[in-house]
C-alpha positions as CSV (number, residue, x, y, z in Angstrom):
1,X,15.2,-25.1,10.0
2,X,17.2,-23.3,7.7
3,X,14.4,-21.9,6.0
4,X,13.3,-20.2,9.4
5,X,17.0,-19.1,10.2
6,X,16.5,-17.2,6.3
7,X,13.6,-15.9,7.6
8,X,14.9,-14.2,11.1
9,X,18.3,-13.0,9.4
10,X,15.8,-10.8,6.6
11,X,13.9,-9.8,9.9
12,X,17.2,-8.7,11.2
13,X,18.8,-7.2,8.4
14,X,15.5,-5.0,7.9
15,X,15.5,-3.5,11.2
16,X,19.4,-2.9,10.3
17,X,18.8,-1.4,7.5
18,X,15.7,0.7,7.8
19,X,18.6,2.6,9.9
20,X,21.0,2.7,7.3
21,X,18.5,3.9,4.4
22,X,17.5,6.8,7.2
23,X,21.4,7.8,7.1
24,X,22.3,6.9,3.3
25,X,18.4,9.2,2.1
26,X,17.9,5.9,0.1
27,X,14.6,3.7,0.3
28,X,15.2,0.5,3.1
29,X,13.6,-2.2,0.9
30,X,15.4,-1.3,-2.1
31,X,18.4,-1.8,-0.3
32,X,16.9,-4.9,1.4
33,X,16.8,-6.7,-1.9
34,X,19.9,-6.0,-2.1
35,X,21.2,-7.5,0.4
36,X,18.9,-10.1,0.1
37,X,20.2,-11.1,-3.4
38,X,23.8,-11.3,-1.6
39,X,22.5,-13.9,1.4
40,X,21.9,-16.2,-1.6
41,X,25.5,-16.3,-2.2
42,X,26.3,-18.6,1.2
43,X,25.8,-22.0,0.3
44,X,23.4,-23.1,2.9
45,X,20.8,-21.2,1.9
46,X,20.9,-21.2,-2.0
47,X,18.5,-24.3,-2.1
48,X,16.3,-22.9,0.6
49,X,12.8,-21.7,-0.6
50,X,9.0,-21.3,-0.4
51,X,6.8,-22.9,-2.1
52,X,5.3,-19.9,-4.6
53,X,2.3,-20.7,-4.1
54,X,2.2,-19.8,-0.7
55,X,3.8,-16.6,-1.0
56,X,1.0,-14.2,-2.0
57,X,-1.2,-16.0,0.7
58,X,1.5,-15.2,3.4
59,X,2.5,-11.6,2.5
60,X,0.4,-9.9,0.4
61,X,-2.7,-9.9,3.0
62,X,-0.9,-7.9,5.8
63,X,0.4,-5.7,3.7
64,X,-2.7,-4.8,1.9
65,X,-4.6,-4.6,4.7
66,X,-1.9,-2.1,6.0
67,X,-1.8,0.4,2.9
68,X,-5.2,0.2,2.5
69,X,-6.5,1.3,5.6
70,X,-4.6,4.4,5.3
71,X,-7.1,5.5,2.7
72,X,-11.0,5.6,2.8
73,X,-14.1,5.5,0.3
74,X,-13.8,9.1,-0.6
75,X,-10.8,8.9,-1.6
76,X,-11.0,5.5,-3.3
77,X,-14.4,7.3,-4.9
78,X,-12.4,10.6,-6.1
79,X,-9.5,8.1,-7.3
80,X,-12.1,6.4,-10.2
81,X,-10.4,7.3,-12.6
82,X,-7.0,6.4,-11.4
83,X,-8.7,2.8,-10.9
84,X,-10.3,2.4,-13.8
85,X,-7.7,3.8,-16.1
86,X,-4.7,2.3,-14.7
87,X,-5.4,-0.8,-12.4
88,X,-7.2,-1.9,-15.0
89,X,-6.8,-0.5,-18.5
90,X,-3.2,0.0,-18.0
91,X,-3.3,-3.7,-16.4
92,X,-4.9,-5.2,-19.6
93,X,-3.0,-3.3,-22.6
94,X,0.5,-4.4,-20.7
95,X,-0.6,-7.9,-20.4
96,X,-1.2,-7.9,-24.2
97,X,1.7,-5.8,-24.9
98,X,4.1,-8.2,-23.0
99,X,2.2,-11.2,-24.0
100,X,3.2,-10.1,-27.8
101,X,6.5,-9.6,-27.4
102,X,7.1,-12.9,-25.5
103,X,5.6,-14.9,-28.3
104,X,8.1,-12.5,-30.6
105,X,11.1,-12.8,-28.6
106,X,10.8,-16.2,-26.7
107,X,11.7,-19.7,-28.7
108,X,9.2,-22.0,-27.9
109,X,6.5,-19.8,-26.2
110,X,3.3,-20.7,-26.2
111,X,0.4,-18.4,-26.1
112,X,-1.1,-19.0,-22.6
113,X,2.2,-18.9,-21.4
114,X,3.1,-15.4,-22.8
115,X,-0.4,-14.2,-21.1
116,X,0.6,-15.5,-17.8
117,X,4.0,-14.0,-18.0
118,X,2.4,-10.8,-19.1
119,X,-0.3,-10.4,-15.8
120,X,2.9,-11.3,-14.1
121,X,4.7,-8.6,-14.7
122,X,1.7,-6.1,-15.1
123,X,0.7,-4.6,-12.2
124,X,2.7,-2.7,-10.0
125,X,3.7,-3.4,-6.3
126,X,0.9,-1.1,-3.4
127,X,3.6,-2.0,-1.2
128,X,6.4,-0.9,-3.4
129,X,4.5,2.5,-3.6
130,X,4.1,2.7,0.7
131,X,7.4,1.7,1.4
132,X,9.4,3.4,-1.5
133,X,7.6,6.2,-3.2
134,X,6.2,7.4,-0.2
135,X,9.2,8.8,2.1
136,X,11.0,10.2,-1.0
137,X,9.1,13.3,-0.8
138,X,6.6,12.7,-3.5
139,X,3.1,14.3,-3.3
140,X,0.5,12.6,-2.1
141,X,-1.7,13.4,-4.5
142,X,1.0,11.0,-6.9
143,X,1.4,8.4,-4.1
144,X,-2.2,8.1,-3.3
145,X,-2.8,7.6,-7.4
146,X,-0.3,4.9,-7.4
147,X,-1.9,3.9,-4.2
148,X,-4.9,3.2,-5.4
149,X,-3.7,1.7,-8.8
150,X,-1.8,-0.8,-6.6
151,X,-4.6,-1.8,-4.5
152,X,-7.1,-3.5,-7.5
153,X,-4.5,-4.0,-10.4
154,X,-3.1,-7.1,-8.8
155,X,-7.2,-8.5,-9.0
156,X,-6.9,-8.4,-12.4
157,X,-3.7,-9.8,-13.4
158,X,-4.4,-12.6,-11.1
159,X,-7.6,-13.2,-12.5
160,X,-5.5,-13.3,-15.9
161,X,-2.6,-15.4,-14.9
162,X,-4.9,-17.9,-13.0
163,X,-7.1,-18.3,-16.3
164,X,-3.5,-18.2,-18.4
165,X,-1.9,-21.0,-16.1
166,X,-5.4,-23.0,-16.4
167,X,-4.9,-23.2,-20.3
168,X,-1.7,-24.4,-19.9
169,X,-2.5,-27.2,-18.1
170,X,-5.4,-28.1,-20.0
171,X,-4.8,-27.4,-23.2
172,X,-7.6,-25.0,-23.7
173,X,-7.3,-22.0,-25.8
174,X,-6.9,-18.9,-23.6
175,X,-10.7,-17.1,-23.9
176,X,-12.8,-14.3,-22.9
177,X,-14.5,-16.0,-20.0
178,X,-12.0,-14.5,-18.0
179,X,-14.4,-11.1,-18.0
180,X,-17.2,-13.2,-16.7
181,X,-15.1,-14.8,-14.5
182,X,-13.5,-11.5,-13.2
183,X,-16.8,-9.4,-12.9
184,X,-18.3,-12.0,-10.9
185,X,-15.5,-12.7,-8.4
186,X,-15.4,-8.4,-8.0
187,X,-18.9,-8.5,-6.8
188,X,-18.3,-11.3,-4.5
189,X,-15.0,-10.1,-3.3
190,X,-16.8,-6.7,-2.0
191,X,-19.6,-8.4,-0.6
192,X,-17.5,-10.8,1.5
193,X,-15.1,-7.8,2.4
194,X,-17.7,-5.6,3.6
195,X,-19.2,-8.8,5.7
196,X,-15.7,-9.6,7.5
197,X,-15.2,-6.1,8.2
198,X,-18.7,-5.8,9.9
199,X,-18.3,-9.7,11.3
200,X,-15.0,-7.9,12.5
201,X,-16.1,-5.1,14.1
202,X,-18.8,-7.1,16.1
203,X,-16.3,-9.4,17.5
204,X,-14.1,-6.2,18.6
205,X,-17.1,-4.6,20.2
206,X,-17.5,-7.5,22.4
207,X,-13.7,-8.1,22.9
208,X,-12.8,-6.4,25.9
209,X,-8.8,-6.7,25.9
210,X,-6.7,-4.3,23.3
211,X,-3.9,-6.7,22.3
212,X,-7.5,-8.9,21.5
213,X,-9.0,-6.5,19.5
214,X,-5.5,-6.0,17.7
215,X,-4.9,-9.4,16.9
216,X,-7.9,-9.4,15.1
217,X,-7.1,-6.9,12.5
218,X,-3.9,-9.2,12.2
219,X,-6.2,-12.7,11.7
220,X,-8.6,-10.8,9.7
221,X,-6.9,-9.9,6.0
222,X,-5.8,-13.6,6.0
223,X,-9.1,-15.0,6.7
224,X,-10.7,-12.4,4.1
225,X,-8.0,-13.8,1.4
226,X,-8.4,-17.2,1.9
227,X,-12.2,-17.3,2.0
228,X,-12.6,-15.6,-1.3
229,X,-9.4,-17.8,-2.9
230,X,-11.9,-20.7,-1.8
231,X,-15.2,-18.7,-3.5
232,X,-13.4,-18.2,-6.6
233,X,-13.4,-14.6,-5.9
234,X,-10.4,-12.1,-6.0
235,X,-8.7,-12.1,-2.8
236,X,-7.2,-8.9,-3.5
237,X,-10.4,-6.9,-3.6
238,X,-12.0,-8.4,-0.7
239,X,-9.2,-7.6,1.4
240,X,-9.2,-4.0,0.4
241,X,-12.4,-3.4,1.2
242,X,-12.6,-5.0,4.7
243,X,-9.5,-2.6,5.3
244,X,-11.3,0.2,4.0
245,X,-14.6,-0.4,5.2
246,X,-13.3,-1.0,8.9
247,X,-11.3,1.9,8.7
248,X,-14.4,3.8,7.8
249,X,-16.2,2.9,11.3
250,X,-13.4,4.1,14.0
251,X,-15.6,6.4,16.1
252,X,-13.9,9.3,17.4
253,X,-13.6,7.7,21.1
254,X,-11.5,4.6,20.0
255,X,-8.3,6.5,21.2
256,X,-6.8,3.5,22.8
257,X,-7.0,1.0,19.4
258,X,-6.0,3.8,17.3
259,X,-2.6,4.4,19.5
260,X,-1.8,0.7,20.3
261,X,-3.1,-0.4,16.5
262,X,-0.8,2.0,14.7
263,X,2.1,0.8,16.8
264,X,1.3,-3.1,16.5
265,X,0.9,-2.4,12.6
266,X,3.4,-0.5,12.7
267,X,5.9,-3.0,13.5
268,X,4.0,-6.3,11.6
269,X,4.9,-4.2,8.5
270,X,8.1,-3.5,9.1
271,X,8.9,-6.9,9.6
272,X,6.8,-8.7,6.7
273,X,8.1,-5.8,4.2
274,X,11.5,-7.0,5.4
275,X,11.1,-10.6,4.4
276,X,8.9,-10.3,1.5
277,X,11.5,-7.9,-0.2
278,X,14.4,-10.2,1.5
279,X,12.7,-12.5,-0.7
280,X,12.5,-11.3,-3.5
281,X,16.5,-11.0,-3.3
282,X,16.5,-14.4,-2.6
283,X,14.1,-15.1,-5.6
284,X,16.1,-13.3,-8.2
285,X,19.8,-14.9,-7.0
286,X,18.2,-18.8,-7.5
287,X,16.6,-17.5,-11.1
288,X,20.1,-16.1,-12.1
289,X,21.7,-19.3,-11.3
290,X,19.2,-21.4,-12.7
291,X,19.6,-19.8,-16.1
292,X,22.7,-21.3,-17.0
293,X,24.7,-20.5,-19.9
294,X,21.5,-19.2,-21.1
295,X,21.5,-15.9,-19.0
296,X,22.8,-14.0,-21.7
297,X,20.5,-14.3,-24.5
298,X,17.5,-14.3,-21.7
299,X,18.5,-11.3,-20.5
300,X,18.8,-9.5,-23.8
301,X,15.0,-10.7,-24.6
302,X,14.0,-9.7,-20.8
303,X,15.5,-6.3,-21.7
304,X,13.2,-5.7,-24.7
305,X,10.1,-6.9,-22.4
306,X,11.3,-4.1,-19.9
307,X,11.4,-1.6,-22.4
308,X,8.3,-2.8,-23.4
309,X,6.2,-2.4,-19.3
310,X,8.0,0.8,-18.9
311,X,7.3,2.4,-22.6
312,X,3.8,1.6,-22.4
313,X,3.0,2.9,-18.9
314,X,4.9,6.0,-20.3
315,X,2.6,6.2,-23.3
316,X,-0.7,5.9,-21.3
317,X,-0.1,8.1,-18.7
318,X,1.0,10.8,-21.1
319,X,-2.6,9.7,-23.2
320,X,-3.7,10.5,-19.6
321,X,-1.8,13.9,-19.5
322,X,-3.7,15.6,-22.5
323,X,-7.2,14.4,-20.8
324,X,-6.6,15.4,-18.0
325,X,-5.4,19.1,-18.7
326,X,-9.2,19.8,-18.5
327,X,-10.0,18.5,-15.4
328,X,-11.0,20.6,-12.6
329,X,-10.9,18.0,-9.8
330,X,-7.6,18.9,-7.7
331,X,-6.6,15.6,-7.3
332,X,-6.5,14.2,-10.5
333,X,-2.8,13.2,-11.8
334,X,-1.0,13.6,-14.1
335,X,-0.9,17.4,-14.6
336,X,2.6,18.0,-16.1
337,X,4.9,16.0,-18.0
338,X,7.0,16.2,-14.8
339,X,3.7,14.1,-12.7
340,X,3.7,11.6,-16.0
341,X,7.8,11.3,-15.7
342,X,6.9,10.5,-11.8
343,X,3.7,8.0,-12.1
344,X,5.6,6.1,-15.2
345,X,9.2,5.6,-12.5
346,X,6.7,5.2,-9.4
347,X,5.0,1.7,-11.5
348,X,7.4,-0.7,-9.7
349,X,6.6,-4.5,-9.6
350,X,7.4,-6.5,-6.4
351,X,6.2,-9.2,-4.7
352,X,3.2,-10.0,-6.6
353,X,5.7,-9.9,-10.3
354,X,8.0,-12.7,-8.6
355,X,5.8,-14.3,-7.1
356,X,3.0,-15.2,-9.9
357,X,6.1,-16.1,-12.2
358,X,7.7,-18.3,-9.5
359,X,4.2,-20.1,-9.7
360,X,4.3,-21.3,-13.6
361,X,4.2,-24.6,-13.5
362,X,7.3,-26.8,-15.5
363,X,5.0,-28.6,-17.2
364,X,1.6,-28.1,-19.2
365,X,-0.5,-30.1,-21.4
366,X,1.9,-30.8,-24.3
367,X,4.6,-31.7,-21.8
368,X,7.5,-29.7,-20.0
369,X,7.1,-26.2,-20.3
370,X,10.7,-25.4,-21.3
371,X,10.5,-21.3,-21.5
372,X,9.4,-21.5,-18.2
373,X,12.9,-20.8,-17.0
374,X,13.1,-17.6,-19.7
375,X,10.2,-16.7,-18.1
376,X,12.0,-16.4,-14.6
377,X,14.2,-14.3,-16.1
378,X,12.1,-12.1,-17.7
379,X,10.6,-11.3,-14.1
380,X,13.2,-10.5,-12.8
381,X,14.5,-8.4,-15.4
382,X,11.2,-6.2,-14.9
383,X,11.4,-6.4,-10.6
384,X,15.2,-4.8,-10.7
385,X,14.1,-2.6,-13.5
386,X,11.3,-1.3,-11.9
387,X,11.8,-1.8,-8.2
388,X,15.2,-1.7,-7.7
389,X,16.7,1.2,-9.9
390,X,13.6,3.3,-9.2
391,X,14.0,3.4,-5.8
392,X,17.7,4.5,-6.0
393,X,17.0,7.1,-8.2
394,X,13.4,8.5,-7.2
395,X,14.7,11.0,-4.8
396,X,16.9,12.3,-6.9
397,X,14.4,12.7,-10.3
398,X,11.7,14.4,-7.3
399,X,14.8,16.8,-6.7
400,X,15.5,17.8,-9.9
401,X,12.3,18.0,-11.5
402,X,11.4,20.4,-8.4
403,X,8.0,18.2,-7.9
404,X,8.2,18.2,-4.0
405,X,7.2,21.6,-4.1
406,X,3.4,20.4,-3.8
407,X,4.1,19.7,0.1
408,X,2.6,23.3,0.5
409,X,-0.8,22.1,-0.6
410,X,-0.3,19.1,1.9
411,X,0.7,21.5,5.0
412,X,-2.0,24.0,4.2
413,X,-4.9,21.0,4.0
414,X,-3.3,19.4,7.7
415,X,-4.0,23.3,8.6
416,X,-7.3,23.9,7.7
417,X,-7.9,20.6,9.2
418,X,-6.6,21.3,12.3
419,X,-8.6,24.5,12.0
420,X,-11.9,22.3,11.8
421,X,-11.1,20.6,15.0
422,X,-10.0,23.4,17.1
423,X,-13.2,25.3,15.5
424,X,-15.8,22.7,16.7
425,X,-14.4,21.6,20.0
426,X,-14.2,25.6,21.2
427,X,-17.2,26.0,20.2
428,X,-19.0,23.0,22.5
429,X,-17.1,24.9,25.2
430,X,-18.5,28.3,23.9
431,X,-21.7,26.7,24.4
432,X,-20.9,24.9,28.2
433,X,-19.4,28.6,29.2
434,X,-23.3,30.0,28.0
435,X,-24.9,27.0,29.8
436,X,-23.2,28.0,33.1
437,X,-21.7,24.7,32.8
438,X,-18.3,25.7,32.3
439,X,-16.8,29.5,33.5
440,X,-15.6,31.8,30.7
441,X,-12.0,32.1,31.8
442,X,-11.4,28.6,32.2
443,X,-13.2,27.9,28.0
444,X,-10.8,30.9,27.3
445,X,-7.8,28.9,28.4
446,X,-8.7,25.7,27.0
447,X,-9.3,27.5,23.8
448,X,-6.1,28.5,23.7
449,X,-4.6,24.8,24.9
450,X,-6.3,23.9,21.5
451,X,-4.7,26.5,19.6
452,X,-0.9,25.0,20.3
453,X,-2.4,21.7,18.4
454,X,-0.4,23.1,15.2
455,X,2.6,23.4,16.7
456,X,2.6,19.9,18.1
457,X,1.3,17.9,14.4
458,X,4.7,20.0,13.3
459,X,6.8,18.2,15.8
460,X,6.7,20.9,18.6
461,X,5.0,19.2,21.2
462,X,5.4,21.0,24.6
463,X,6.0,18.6,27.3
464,X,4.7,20.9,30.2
465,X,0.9,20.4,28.6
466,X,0.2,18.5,31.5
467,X,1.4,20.8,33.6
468,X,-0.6,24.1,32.3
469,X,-3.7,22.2,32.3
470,X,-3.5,21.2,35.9
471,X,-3.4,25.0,36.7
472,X,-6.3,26.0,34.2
473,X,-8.4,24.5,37.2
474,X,-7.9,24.0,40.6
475,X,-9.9,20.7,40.8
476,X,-7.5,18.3,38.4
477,X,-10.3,16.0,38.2
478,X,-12.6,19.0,36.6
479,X,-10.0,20.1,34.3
480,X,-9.2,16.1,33.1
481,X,-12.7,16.1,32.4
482,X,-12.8,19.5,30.7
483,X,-10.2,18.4,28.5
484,X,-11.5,15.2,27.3
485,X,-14.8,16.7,26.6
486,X,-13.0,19.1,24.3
487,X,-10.8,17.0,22.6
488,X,-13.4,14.2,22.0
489,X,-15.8,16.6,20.3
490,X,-12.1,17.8,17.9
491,X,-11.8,13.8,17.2
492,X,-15.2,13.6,16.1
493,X,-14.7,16.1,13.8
494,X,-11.7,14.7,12.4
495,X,-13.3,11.5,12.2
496,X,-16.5,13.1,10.5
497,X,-13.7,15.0,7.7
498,X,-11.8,12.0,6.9
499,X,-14.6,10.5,5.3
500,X,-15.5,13.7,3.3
501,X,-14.7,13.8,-0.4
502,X,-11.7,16.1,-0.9
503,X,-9.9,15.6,2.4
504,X,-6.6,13.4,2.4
505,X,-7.3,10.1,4.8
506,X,-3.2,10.3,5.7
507,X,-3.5,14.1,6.6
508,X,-6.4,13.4,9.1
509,X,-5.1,10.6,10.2
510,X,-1.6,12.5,11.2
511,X,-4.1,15.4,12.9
512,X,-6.3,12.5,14.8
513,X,-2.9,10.7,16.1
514,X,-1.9,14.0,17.4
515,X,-5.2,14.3,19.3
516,X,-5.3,10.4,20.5
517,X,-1.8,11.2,22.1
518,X,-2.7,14.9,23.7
519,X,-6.4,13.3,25.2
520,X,-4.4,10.0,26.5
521,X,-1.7,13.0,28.0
């Protein structure tokens, strides 16, 4: 029971204060950790927890699924190198980096535990990214490279830690099996993602109810997760690809799941981000008090290790920097020193850090594991470092080093996509008006119906839409139709761009939503 009460007050207390971050400019979940961390100061909840092992399975699905299917396989495709360098290059070097320095630092460490400790606190948080970086006015052409970091790096250090963890309890020197083991669980992982999303999509062809059809993008990242867990495979991958893939086949016409969708993910994101960060708070209060009379020398070695995560993604990124000058792809980041300052402060750890620590086991082959509470420490040294201070001070570093100024790039792509759709949907009229299906004056005024579409994706949306229609034709039903004809041949457009190398998925999306709500209007 008091385990659910925990869990309704961090569902409360982030719908509070998603309101209070809007009025304070400050990131929600930074705060909810926060306030998380001071819940575990009332006594009836300081022994309350969940079992570690449960917490990636419970959390980390949704909330892949939900930042993933913001993006699509252009993207991912232009992103390559973002993937390969960072999620997992980047992964690897600070798993080895970290695991050095905990053997260096650390009395009593042994090896497999200084790997596990290091894929714990390697990759950074996707959700960290959505729900902090994001909002602060970064570019997206930063937040989708963290993005897409965040989606795969957390396959590989799992596929680490879980190999890590399995020499600890057996004794078995830490070897290079793991490749083997990780190549062949990536290939799996894609193939079962890309058969849920299609086993998915069949099921929501032949499911006539919404809310139905909803609630099984809900069921479906668990069920991807936990059936390639079972297969040895990496959860993680196989639930970014069923998000991606089935993101890939909206048709232009699914107005209805797009509108209702958004909103129902809308809110199940809200509310897991709340608890997951809520506890993490939770999380770090226990580890402090568990420490002891210890915390002090634990904290000075989990300080080192933190200097250590964020010095080497500094280092990398700047490597990055100097081959990347060269590159004529648009996209690729870093650019400037000021991008490299950005990507290195935008590598926070979350869930996944806390989590895959919280899950070392107290004892290992040789008997108890006594660093393992120096370990706990060292996680959460890196999650405040990197989560928690970050997200207090990103809007101000985006400020000062003037990087928000990209937005114009942003606005201008929404435009030219807007553009597109207006472009092909007057033209289908164009060619109704030549077929005598349509009369010129009424394609003129429709045309210019269209034309007010930029206007409303900026937040002007006039509410007397309706009402102009209605007296572009005499005959509502004509015009109703008219209309939808019009907009459903803009949708298809936008539908058709989002999977085109170059475009942004989060800009067409924005544009598509704007058309879902005029065509339901």
């Amino acid at each position: 029971m008091d385990l659910l009460v925990l869990v309704i007050v961090l569902m409360l207390g982030a719908i509070v204060l998603v309101g209070v971050g809007e009025k304070l400019r400050l990131p929600w979940p930074a705060l909810m950790v926060v306030m998380a961390t001071l819940v575990g100061l009332v006594p009836a909840w300081r022994e309350v927890s969940i079992d570690p092992h449960l917490i990636l399975p419970l959390f980390l699905p949704p909330l892949l699924y939900a930042t993933a299917q913001r993006t699509s396989w252009s993207l991912l495709r232009g992103r390559w190198r973002a993937v390969v360098g960072l999620a997992l290059v980047l992964t690897t070097i600070t798993i080895a980096a970290v695991a050095g320095t905990a053997l260096a630092v650390v009395p009593g460490m042994t090896v497999a535990a200084a790997i596990a400790i290091g894929a714990a606190v390697a990759p950074p948080d996707p959700v960290a990214v959505e729900a902090i970086a994001g909002p602060v006015g970064i570019p997206r052409r930063l937040t989708t490279t963290l993005q897409s970091e965040g989606l795969f790096n957390d396959a590989v250090a799992i596929v680490v830690f879980t190999a890590a963890i399995g020499a600890t309890q057996t004794g078995r020197p830490f070897g290079v099996d793991v490749l083997g083991e990780f190549a062949l669980g990536l290939v799996l992982a894609v193939v079962i993602g890309l058969a849920a999303a299609t086993a998915g999509g069949w099921l929501s062809d032949h499911v006539a109810d919404v809310a139905g059809r909803n609630a099984i993008t809900l069921v479906l990242p668990f069920a991807v997760y936990i059936l390639a867990e079972e297969l040895h495979a990496s959860g993680v991958v196989a639930v970014v690809v069923a998000a991606v893939q089935t993101a890939s086949r909206r048709g232009g016409d699914d107005v209805e799941d797009r509108l209702t969708g958004r909103a129902f993910w809308d809110v199940v994101e809200l509310l897991v981000t709340g608890v997951a960060f809520g506890l993490i708070g939770v999380e770090l209060y226990q580890v402090v008090a568990e420490a002891g009379p210890e915390l002090g020398r634990m904290v000075g070695h989990a300080a080192i290790v933190c200097a250590v995560v964020v010095g080497v993604r500094a280092l990398w990124l700047l490597l990055l920097l100097a081959l990347h000058r060269r590159a004529r792809d648009p996209w690729v980041a870093p650019r400037t020193w000021q991008e490299s300052l950005i990507l290195t402060w935008g590598g926070m750890r979350g869930l996944a850090t806390l989590a895959l620590a919280l899950a070392i086991p107290t004892v290992g082959a040789d008997g108890p594991l006594e660093s393992r509470p120096e370990i706990l420490v060292i996680a959460a040294a890196v999650v405040l470092v990197t989560l928690v201070l970050p997200a207090l001070t990103l809007p101000t570093l985006v400020r000062v080093l003037g990087v928000q100024g990209a937005h114009e790039a942003e606005q201008r792509a929404e435009r030219e996509l807007i553009a597109r759709a207006s472009r092909a949907a007057v033209a289908h009229l164009r060619a109704q008006s030549r077929s005598g299906e349509l009369p010129e004056e009424a394609a003129a005024r429709i045309e210019q119906a269209l034309g007010q579409l930029d206007d409303a994706v900026a937040g002007e949306l006039p509410h007397e839409y309706s009402d102009r229609i209605k007296e572009f034709r005499k005959r509502r039903k004509v015009a109703t139709a008219l209309q939808a004809d019009a907009f459903r041949v803009a949708r298809d457009e936008v539908v058709r761009a989002r999977n085109e190398a170059g475009v942004d998925p989060e800009v067409a999306d924005r544009v598509l939503r704007e058309l879902d709500l005029r065509s339901r209007r």
